[in-house]
N, C-alpha and C positions, 0 to 999 in steps of 0.2 A: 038736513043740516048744512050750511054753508059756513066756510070757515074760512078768514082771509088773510095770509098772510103773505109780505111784502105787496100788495096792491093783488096779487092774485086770488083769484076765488076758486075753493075747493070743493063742488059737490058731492056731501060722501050721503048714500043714503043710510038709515034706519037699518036694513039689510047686514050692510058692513059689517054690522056690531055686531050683530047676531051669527052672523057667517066669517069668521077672519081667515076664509079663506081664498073668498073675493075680494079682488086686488081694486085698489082706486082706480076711474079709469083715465086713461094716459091724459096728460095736460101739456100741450105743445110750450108754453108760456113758461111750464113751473117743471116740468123735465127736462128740458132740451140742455144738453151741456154745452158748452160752447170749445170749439178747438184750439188746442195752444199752440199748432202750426201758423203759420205764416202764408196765410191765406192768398189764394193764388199760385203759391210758389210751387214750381214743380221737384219736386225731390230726390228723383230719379236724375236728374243731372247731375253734368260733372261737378263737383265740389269735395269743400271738406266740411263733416261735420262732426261739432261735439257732441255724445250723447250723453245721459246720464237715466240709468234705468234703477227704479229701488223696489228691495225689498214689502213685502206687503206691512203695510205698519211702522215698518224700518227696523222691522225684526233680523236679526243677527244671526241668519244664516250661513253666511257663507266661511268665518271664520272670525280669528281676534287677533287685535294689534298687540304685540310687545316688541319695548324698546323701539317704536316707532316703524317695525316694521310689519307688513302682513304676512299672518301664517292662514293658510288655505286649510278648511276642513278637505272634509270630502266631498261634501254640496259647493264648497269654494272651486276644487279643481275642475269639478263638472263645468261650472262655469266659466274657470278659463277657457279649460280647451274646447266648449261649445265655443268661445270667440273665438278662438282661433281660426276654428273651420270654417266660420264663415266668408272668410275671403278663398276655401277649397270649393265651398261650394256656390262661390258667383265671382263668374269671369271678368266681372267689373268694376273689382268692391276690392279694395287694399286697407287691411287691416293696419294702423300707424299706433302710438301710447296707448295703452289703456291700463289700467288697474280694478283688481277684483275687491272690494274691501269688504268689511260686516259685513254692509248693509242694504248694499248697492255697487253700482259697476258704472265707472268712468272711462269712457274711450272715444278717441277721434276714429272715423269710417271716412276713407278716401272712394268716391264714385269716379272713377279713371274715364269712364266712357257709356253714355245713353247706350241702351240695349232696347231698341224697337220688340214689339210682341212678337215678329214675325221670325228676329234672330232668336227668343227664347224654344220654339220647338227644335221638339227633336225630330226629326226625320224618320229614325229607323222605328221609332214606339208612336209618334203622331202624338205626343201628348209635350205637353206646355211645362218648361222650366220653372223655377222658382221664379215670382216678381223683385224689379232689380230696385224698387223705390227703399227708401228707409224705412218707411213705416213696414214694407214687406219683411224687411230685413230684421228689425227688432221685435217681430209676431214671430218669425222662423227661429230666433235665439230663445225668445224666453219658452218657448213650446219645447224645442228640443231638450232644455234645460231641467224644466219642469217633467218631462217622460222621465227624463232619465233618475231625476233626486226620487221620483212619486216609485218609479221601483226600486228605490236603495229604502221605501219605507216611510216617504215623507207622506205626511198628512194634512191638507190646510191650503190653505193660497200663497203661492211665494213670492208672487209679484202682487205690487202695487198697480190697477188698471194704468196705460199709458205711459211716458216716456217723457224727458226734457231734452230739445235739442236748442243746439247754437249753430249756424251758419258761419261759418269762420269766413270772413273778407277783406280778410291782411295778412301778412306776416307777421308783424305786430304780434294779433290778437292770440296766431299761431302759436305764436315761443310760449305765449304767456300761461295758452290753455294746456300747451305741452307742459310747461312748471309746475304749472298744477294739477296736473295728473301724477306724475314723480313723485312731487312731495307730498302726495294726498295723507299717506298712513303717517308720516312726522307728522302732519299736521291735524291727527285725527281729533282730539280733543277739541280743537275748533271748529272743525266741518261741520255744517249746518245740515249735514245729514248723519252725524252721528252725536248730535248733542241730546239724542234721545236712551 
């Protein structure tokens, strides 16, 4: 059977139906996801960027707003102070605003200085430090985050696959993304990641 949709054509056989436990097989055309980075760009440079990482579904784990402020569960604190560390544990990386909210986590990540592969080993273990790019950096937060909620009992997926970033390229844009991290919980009822 051939089935087609958006111009794509899907051969499933006869099989399939009978066996659902054979998978379709892979389709470069009708899988392939495409990346929301900024193609080309190297990330691991000096800069600053805003990230914004959610919740799986926009589920409401980490705590709830009253009177416009955040109050942090205990999946909430974890994920503070995993951001915290993360500028303890890379020489590179300067933690600047962030907030933990429901549903998701707003924060600017300063890269103060490129870290070559060659500065990341260690010498006296012969083994290779954390990777200093963003994308390393937000795999190493939601993993730690996730150990640590999955043994207080959590059950399920907490994140959302991937991550939104901004490249900040002014002072401008700077203040503006700093405002709006600040007044994110006054402004929860309109964030468009908690209108869910």
């Amino acid at each position: 059977m051939v089935i087609t949709i958006k111009n794509v054509k899907l051969h499933i056989t006869a099989n399939y139906h009978e066996n659902k436990t054979m998978k379709p097989k892979f389709n470069p055309d009708f899988h392939h996801r495409k990346s929301i980075r900024l193609q080309g760009y190297d990330y691991s440079q000096e800069g600053l960027y805003f990230i914004t990482i959610c919740c799986q579904n926009r589920s409401c784990f980490f705590g709830e707003i009253q009177s416009g402020q955040m109050l942090l569960n205990e999946y909430g604190q974890i994920a503070h102070q995993e951001w915290l560390k993360t500028a303890e544990l890379r020489s590179n990386i300067a933690i600047d605003e962030f907030v933990i909210m429901p549903n998701h986590i707003h924060g600017i990540i300063q890269v103060t200085k490129k870290e070559e592969a060659s500065q990341r080993l260690d010498h006296t273990s012969g083994l290779h430090g954390p990777s200093k790019t963003i994308g390393a950096i937000i795999r190493g937060y939601k993993s730690a985050v996730t150990k640590q909620v999955t043994q207080l009992g959590f059950g399920g997926q907490l994140w959302q696959r991937n991550y939104y970033d901004h490249i900040i390229r002014s002072e401008k844009s700077y203040i503006a993304i700093r405002n709006y991290i600040i007044n994110n919980p006054e402004n929860w009822k309109e964030d468009i990641f908690g209108s869910i």
